[in-house]
C-alpha positions in Angstrom: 166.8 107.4 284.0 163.5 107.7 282.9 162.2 110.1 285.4 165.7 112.4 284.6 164.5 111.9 280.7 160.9 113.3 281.4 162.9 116.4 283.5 165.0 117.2 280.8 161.7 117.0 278.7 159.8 119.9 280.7 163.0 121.6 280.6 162.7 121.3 276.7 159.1 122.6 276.5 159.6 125.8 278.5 162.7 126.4 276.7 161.0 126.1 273.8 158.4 128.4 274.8 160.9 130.7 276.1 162.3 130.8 272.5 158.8 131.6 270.8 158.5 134.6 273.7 161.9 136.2 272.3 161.1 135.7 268.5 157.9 137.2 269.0 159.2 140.4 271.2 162.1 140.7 268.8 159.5 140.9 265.7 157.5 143.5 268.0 159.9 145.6 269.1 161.2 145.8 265.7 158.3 146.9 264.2 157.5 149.2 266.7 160.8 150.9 266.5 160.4 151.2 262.8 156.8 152.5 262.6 157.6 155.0 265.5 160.9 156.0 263.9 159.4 156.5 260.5 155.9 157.3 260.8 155.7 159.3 264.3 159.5 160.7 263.9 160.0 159.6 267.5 162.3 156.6 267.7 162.4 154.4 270.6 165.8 154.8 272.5 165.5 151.3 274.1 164.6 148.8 271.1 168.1 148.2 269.5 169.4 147.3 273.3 166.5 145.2 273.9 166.2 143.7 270.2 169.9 142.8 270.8 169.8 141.4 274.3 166.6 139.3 273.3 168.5 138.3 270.6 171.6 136.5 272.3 169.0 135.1 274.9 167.1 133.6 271.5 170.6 132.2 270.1 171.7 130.3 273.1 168.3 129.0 274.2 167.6 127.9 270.8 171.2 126.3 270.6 170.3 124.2 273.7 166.9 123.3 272.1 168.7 122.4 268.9 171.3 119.9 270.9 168.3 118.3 272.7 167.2 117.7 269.6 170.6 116.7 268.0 170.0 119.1 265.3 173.1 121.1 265.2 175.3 120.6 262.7 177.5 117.3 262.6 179.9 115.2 260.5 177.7 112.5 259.7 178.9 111.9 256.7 182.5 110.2 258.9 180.3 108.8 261.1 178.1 107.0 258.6 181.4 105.5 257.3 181.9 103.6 260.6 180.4 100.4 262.1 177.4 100.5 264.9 179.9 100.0 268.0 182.6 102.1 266.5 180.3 105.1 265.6 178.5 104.7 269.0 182.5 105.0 270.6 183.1 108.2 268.5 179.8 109.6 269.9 180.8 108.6 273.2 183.9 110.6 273.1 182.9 113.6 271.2 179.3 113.5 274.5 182.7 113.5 277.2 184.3 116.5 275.1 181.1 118.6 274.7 180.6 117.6 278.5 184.0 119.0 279.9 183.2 122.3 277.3 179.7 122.6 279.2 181.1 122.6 282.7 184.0 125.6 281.6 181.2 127.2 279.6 179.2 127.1 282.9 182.0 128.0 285.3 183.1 131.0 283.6 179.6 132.1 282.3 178.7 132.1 286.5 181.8 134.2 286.5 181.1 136.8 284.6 177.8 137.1 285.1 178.7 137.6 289.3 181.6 140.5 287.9 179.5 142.4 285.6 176.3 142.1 287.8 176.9 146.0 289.0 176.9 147.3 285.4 173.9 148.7 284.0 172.6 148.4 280.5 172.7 152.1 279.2 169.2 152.3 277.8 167.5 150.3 279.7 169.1 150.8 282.9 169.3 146.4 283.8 172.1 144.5 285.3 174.3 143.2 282.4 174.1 140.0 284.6 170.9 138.9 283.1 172.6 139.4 279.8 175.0 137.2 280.7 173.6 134.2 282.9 172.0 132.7 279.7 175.5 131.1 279.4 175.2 129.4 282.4 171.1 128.0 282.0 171.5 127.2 278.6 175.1 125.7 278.9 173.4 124.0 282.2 170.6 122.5 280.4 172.8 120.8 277.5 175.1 119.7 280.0 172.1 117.6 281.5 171.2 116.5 278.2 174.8 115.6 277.6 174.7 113.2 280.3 171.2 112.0 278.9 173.1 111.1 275.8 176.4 109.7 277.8 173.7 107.2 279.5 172.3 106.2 276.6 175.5 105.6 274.2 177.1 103.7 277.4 173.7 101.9 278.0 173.4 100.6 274.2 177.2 99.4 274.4 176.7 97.1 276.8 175.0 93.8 275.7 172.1 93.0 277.1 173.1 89.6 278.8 175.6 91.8 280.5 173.6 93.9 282.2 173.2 94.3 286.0 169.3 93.6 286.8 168.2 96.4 289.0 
């Protein structure tokens, strides 16, 4: 488990970095539309398209990011309120749920990224598929970090006397 750990690690990293790339083209692109719109009179036909595209790539890369992380948004406050092994069950069930979520997230996000892989963007003239298969990497990634999680709520369960020795 510790070599699929250091995987999901790297995986983190470049996401990360990915993450930084978008923030910093969407700041860019931004500006550049502005000062070309208002100071040259010339807009850019191309930045809102690519401001927005850039922009769902952003929010689901930086959603996967944020559940390696475990920095979404929870219930604490319920699960603070329960004891160690019956907080650690509630986490295990609510991993299995997210889990079966990832893998339909991930089947249909394939989907339509295959069916609208014809269409073109109007401005910028790409494949809507690459619009749409961030559903399936970043739903792919936190579905491996799900079953990071799984293995470790599972793992800390079990006592340590019970343990097989591998």
């Amino acid at each position: 488990m510790h070599l699929f750990s250091r995987i999901i690690d790297i995986f983190d990293r470049v996401f990360q970095y990915i993450l930084i790339f978008f923030m910093v083209e969407i700041t860019l692109v931004i500006s550049m539309s502005v000062v070309s719109r208002y100071f040259m009179n010339s807009p850019v036909y191309w930045a809102e398209e690519v401001t927005r595209y850039s922009f769902v790539w952003a929010t689901f890369i930086g959603a996967a990011c944020a559940y390696r992380q475990k920095e979404l948004v929870s219930m604490s406050v319920v699960l603070n309120a329960l004891s160690k092994i019956n907080r650690k069950r509630v986490l295990l069930v609510l991993e299995l749920i997210v889990a079966a979520f990832l893998v339909v997230a991930i089947f249909f996000g394939t989907s339509m990224a295959v069916v609208v892989k014809p269409q073109l963007a109007v401005s910028t003239r790409v494949s809507l598929a690459w619009l749409y298969s961030v559903v399936p990497i970043s739903c792919g990634f936190m579905f491996l970090c799900c079953l990071e999680n799984i293995y470790t709520l599972v793992r800390d369960m079990v006592p340590a006397n019970r343990r097989a020795v591998s």
